[in-house]
N, C-alpha and C positions, 0 to 999 in steps of 0.2 A: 424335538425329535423323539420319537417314542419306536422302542425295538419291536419286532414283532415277527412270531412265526407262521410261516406257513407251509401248507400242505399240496402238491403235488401230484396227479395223478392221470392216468392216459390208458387206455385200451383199443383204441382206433387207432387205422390208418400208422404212419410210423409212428412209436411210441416215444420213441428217443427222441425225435427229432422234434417234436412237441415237448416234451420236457427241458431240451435245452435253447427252445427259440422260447419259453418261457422266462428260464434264467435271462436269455438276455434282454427280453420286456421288464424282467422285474427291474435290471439293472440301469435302465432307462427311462425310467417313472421322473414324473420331475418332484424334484426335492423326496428322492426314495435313493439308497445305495443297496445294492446287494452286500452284505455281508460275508456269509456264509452256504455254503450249499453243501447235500449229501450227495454220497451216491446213489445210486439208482438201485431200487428192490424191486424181488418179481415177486405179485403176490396172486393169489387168487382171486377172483372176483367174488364183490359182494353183495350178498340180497339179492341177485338174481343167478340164477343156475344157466349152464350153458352160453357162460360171455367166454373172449377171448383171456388170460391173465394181465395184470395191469401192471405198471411200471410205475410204481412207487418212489414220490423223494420229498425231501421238505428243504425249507431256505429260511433263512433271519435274513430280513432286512431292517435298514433304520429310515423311518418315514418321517415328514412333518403332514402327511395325509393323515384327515381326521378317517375313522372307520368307514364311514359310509362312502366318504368318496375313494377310501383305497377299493371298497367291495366295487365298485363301477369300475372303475381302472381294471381290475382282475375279472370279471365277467367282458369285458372289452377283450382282454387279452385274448380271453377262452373262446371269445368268438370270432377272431382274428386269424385263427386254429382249427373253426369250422365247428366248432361246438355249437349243438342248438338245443334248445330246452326241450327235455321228455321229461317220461315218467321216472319216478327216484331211483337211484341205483342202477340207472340203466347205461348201457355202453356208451364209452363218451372219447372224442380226438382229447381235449384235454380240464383237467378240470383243478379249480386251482381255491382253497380255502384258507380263509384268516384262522388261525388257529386258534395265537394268543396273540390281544396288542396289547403290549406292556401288561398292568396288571389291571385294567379295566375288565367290569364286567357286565355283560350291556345284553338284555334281551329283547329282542324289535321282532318283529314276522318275517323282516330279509337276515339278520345276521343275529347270532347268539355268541355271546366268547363269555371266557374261554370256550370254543368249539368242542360240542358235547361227545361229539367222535374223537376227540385228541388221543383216547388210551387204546384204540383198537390197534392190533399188531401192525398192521400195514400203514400205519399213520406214527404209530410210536416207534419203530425201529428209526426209521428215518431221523424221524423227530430226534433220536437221543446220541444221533452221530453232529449237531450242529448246537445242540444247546449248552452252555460251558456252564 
């Protein structure tokens, strides 16, 4: 079982309710527990001008999913939520990223970790209410 964080996020549609029908996906995973969760943060949207604010949260779970197939599991999720692929940074029902899994460090063309965005404010406040 390997810990790992993730990232949370939502500007469509309800935002809350995407974020906590994700906690309860995550909590559901097989051979996945949810751990821990943050609260919910309103941040500003980014990279693109003119979106709605986004409702920001992060969670540890403990996985025995290896990386690739936790990122399928979580893009399932996302789509499960109504998310559909656009351009970067663009408005999204919900959108959900590996942060860190344990202390692996892995760069592919679908997942990079530690996730190079982990120190932006709206990713790290969350981040630092669940990490002990």
């Amino acid at each position: 079982m390997t810990t790992v964080h993730l990232g949370l996020g939502s500007n469509v549609g309800d935002s809350r309710a995407h974020l906590e029908a994700a906690f309860r996906a995550l909590d559901r995973l097989p051979r996945t527990r949810l751990l821990r969760r943050s609260s919910v943060h309103r941040t500003k949207a980014w990279g693109v001008r003119g979106q709605r604010d986004y409702l920001n949260a992060a969670a540890v779970i403990r996985t025995a999913l290896r990386p690739m197939a936790l990122l399928l599991r979580l893009k399932m999720i996302e789509a499960s939520r109504g998310r559909r692929s656009g351009r970067r940074w663009a408005p999204r029902t919900l959108d959900l990223d590996i942060l860190a899994y344990g202390a692996l460090r892995l760069r592919t063309p679908f997942l990079v970790l530690p996730h190079p965005g982990r120190r932006r404010p709206f990713v790290a406040a969350p981040l630092a209410e669940v990490i002990e």
